[in-house]
Each structure stands twice: as structure tokens, then as C-alpha cells.
TORLO-20193 format. One record per residue (C-alpha): x, y, z; residue number from 1; residue in three letters. Coordinates in steps of 0.02 Angstrom, whole numbers. Example, Ala and Ser with C-alpha at 12.3 -4.5 7.8 and 13.67 -1.06 7.14 Angstrom:
// residues 2
       px       py       pz   resi   resn
      615     -225      390      1    Ala
      684      -53      357      2    Ser
//
This chain:
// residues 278
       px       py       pz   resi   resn
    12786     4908     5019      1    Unk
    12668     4830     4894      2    Unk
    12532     4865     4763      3    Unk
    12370     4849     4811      4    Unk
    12221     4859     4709      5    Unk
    12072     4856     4830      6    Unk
    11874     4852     4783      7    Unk
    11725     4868     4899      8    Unk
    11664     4733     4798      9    Unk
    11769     4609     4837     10    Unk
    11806     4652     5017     11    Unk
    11973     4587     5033     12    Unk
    12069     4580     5181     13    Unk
    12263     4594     5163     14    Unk
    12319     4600     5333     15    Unk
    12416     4769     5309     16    Unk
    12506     4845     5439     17    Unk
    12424     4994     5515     18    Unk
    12469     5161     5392     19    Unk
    12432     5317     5366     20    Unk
    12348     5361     5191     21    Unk
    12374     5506     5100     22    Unk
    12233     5562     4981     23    Unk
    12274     5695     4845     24    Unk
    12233     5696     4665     25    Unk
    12405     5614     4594     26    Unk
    12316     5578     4416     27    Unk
    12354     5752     4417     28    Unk
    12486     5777     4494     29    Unk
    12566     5965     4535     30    Unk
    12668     6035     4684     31    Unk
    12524     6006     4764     32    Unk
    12548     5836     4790     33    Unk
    12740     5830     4822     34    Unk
    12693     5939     4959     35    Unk
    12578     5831     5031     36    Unk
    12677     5680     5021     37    Unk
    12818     5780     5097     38    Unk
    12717     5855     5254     39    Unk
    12646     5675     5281     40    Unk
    12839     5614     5289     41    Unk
    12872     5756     5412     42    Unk
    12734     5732     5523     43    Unk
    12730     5544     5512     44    Unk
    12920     5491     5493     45    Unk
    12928     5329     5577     46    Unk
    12748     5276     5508     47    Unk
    12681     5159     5344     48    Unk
    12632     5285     5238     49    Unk
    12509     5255     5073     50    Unk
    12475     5321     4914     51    Unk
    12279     5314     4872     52    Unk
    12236     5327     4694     53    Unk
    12064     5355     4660     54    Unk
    12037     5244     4516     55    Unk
    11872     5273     4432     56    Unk
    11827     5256     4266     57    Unk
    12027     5142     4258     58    Unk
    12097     5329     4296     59    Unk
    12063     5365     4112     60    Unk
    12027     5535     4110     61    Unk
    12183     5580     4208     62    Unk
    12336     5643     4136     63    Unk
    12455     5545     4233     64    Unk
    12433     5372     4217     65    Unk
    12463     5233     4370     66    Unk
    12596     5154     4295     67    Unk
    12686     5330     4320     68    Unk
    12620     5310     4500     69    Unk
    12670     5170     4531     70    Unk
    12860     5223     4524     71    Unk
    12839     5373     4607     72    Unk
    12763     5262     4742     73    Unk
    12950     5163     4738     74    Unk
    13043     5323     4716     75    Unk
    12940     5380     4890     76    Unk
    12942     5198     4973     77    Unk
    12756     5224     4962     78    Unk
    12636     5086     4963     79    Unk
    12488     5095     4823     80    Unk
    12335     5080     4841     81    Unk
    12206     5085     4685     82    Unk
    12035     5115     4762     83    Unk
    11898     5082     4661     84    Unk
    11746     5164     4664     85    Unk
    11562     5075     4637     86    Unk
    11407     5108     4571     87    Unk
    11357     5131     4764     88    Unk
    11404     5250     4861     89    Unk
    11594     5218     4924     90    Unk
    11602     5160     5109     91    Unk
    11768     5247     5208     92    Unk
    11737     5132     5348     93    Unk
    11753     4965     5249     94    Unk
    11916     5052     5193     95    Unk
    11977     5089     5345     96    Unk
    11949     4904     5437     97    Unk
    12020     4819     5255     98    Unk
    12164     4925     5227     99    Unk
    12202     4944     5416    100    Unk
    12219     5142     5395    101    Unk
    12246     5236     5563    102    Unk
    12255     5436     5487    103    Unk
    12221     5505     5336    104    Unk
    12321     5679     5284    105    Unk
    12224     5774     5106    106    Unk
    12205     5940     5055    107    Unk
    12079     6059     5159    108    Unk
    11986     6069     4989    109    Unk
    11955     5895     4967    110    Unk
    11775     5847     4921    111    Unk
    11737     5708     5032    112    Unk
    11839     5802     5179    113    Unk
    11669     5776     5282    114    Unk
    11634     5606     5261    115    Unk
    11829     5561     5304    116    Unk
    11810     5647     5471    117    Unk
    11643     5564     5506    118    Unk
    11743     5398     5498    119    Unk
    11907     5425     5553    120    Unk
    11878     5546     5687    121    Unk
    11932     5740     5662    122    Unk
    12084     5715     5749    123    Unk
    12137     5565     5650    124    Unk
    12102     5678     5466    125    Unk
    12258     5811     5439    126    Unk
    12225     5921     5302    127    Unk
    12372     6058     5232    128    Unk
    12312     6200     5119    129    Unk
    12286     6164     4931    130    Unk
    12371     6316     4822    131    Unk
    12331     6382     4663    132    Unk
    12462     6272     4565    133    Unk
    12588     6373     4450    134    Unk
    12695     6236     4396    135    Unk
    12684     6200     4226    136    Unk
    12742     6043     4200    137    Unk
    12558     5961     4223    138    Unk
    12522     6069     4093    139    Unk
    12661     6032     3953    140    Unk
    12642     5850     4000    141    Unk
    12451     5856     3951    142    Unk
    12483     5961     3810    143    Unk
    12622     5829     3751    144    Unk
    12460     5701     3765    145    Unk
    12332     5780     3675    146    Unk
    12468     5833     3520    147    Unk
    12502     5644     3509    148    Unk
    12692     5687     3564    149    Unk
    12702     5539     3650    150    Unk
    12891     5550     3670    151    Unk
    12897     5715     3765    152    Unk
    12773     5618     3869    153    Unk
    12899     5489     3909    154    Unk
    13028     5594     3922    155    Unk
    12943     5696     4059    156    Unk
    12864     5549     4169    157    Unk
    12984     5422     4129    158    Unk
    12827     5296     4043    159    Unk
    12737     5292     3921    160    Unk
    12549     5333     3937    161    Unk
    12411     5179     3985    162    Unk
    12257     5182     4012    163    Unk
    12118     5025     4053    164    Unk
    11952     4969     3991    165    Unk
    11820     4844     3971    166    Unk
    11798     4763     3787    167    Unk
    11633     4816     3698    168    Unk
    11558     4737     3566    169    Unk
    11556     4848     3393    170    Unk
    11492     4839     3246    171    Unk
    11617     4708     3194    172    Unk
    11692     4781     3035    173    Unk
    11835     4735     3067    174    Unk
    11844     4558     3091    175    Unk
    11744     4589     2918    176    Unk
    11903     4654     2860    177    Unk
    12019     4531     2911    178    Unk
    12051     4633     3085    179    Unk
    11966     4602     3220    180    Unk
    11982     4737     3356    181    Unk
    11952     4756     3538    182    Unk
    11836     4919     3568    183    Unk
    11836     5038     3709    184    Unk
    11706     5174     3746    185    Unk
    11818     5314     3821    186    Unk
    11659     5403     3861    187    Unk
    11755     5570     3815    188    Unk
    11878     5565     3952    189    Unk
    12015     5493     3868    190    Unk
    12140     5649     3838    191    Unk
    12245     5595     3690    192    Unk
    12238     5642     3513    193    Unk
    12112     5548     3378    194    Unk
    12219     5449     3240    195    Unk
    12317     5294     3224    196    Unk
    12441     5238     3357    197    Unk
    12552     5081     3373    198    Unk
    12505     5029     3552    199    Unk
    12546     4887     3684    200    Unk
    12410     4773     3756    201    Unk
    12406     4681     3911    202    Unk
    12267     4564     3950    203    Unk
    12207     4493     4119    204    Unk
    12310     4382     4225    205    Unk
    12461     4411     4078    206    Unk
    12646     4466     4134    207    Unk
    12664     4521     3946    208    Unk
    12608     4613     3808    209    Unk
    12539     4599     3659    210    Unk
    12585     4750     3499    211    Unk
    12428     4781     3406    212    Unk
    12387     4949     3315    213    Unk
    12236     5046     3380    214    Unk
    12134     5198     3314    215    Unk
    12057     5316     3421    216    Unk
    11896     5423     3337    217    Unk
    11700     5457     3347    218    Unk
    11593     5337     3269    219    Unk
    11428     5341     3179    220    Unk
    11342     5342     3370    221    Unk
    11472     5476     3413    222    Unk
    11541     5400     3525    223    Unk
    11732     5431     3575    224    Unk
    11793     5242     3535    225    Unk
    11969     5190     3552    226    Unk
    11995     5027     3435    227    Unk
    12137     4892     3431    228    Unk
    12189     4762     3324    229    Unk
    12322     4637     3427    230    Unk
    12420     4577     3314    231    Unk
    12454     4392     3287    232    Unk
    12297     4371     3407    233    Unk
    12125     4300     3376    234    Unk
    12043     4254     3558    235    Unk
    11860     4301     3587    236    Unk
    11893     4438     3733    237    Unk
    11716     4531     3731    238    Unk
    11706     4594     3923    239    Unk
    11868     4579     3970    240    Unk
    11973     4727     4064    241    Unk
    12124     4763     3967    242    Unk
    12257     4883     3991    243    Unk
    12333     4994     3815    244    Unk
    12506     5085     3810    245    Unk
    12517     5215     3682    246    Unk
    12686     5204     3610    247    Unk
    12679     5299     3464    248    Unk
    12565     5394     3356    249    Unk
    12570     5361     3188    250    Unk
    12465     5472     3095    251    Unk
    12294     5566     3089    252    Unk
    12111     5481     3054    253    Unk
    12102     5488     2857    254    Unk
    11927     5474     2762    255    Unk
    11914     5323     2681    256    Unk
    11807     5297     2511    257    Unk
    11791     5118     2499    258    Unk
    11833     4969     2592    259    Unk
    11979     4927     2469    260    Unk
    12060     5106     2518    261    Unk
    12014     5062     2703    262    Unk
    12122     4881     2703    263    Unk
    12248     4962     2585    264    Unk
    12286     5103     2720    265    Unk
    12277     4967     2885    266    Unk
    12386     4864     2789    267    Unk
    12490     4989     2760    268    Unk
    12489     5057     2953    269    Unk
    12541     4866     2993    270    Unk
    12683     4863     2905    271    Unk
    12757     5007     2973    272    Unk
    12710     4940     3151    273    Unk
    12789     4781     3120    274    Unk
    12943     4904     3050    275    Unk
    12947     4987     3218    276    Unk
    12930     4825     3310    277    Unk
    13077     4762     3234    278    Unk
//
């Protein structure tokens, strides 16, 4: 059992033995899924099996987040498998000779049901019946998200909520300020609340983080931006794909009248990270 984070792109090969992959949507995960991953067990009991997470847009808009899959792929003795998607559409049969995938089980509802069985062969594509889901504990988890009560979240998954991005290049304020920050569009799929948080960042090729304090809100472009300043850090890392754990919020956005009262109020929001650090 391994991780595997696979990209058309790149066509890698990793020489996997041959398993069956179960497709459901786990960023969301309900009864529906434990159902599926139980039915493939049952049908399949002496087989590889894998977990495919469909990870477009870094799974940002979902409200579990893959480091949450990923031990519910170790709790299962699952295999992962991130899938990215491309700007193209995604080709089923490159996955399939890559990933060395024999069957594929999914819901009957799934949306690209058709172009499964066009590649794998009906017989190879086992579908169960998706169900109106009345479990609520997607929906307390979510609303634990959005209310910024980021320890019910961790209480309820286990983890604490991340979410990845590319770097974008603001209006550079902050490094005006004396705070640089790394800036990610969320495109308005990011489910969490706007204000202040005390966050964990971990950069490319890292097996560590870095504590910075972030602040998600609209800007003058309106544009859902969620903005981090790593602390003890200054390394130019414009276009880089970085990964942010929310740990804690710490307050709500607050108006600001001048940039005195702005680096009086981050100030102050630093030392109470470092507080919490500590």
C-alpha cells in the first residue's frame, strides 16, 4: 500500500500491481462511500484495492481534506491515488495502462460512468446504487468549517483541515509592511470562514512545516484570497504549490483605518501566535 499522486502530465509509470479502483466522491464523504468501499471488499476480497481521489482544483472546495484520506486509506489498507485532472480532457485509458487498474466499482450515478465503460469494458465497471445520504455528520463537519470551529473539525476527522495552492503575486502590501505573504486565489471554493487564523505551511519537497498566520477575505478585485505570512521566513516562493493547515482561527476580518492600526493589529495577531506556538 502506498500514496500515489499520479498526473497525465507527467505520465509516470509505477509498476503497480494490478488493482481494482474504486471511484466515489470521498472529499465528501457520507455512507455512501463506506458502502462502496465495503461492497468492493466483498466482491473483491483477495484483490489490491484503490482509493481514487479526484484532485482538482488541490481538492479545495471539498470538505474533507486528503490528509483525512489518507488515513482512512491506512485504516482500510487502501492504496491512494490523487488523480489530477488537466486542462485537457482526462484520458481513462492512460490511467488504466499507468496505474495497472483491472476493474473499476462507482456509484450508478457517477458522471463519467460512460466514458469508464468505454475503456474498461462494461463488464470490468461495477456500479452499486448511490442513496439519498441522511447521515449528518458531512454536514456538522462542514458546518464546524465554515463557523471557523476548527476543533470540532479535528475532533470529528481526526486532522486538522489543509488545503493546496499555487503562490500568486499580490499587490505586495505586505512585504510593504514588514510581512511579506504568500497569496492564494481560492476562486470561491474554499469553504472556511473569512478572518485571521494561525496556520501551518508546508512547502515543496519539505518533510516539515513552517507556522505563519494567514487571513482569508475579498480584496479590492473581489476576489476570495487566502493570505499567509510564514513566520521567520523570507524566500521568494511566487509559483510555488504549497500546502496550508488551518489550526486555529483567531478572530474575524476587522476594518482597518490606517496603516499604523493595520501593523498594530498583525503585530498583535503575532504575538498571540507565537503564544500558542509556545
Amino acid at each position: 500500500m502506498r500514496n500515489i499522486y499520479y498526473s497525465e502530465l507527467t505520465k509516470m509509470l509505477y509498476n503497480m500491481e494490478p488493482s481494482i479502483a474504486i471511484i466515489g466522491d470521498f472529499g465528501n464523504w457520507t455512507d455512501n462511500e463506506t458502502n462502496l468501499i465495503l461492497e468492493a471488499k466483498q466482491k473483491f476480497p483477495k484483490h489490491n484495492l484503490s482509493m481514487v481521489v479526484d484532485s482538482d482544483k488541490y481538492n479545495i472546495a471539498n470538505v474533507i481534506s486528503n490528509n483525512v484520506l489518507k488515513a482512512k486509506c491506512e485504516e482500510q489498507q487502501l492504496a491512494y491515488i490523487e488523480y489530477y485532472k488537466t486542462p485537457f480532457d482526462r484520458d481513462w485509458s492512460n490511467f488504466k495502462q499507468d496505474l495497472n487498474i483491472d476493474k473499476v466499482i462507482t456509484f450508478d450515478n457517477y458522471a463519467e460512468l460512460s466514458s469508464l465503460i468505454s475503456v474498461f469494458g462494461e463488464e470490468n465497471v461495477i456500479t452499486i446504487k448511490w442513496e439519498p445520504n441522511h447521515d449528518q455528520t458531512l454536514k456538522t463537519i462542514l458546518t464546524a468549517l465554515t463557523t471557523g470551529d476548527l476543533d470540532t473539525y479535528q475532533q470529528l476527522t481526526g486532522h486538522n483541515f489543509t488545503f493546496k495552492g499555487h503562490v500568486e503575486h499580490g499587490n505586495h502590501h505586505g512585504r510593504e509592511l514588514g510581512f511579506p505573504t504568500a497569496n492564494l486565489l481560492t476562486n470561491n471554493l474554499l469553504k472556511a470562514k473569512y478572518g485571521v487564523y494561525l496556520v501551518k505551511v508546508t512547502l515543496p519537497n519539505e518533510d516539515f512545516t513552517h507556522w505563519g498566520i494567514a487571513s482569508f477575505w475579498v480584496n479590492n478585485q473581489q476576489s476570495e484570497v487566502f493570505e499567509t505570512h510564514i513566520l521567520d521566513f523570507d524566500q521568494d516562493i511566487y509559483g510555488w504549490g504549497i500546502e496550508i493547515e488551518l489550526v486555529k482561527y483567531l478572530r474575524e476580518n476587522q476594518k482597518v483605518n490606517s496603516i499604523e492600526e493595520l501593523k498594530n493589529l498583525i503585530n498583535t495577531d503575532k504575538a498571540q501566535a507565537l503564544k500558542l506556538i509556545a
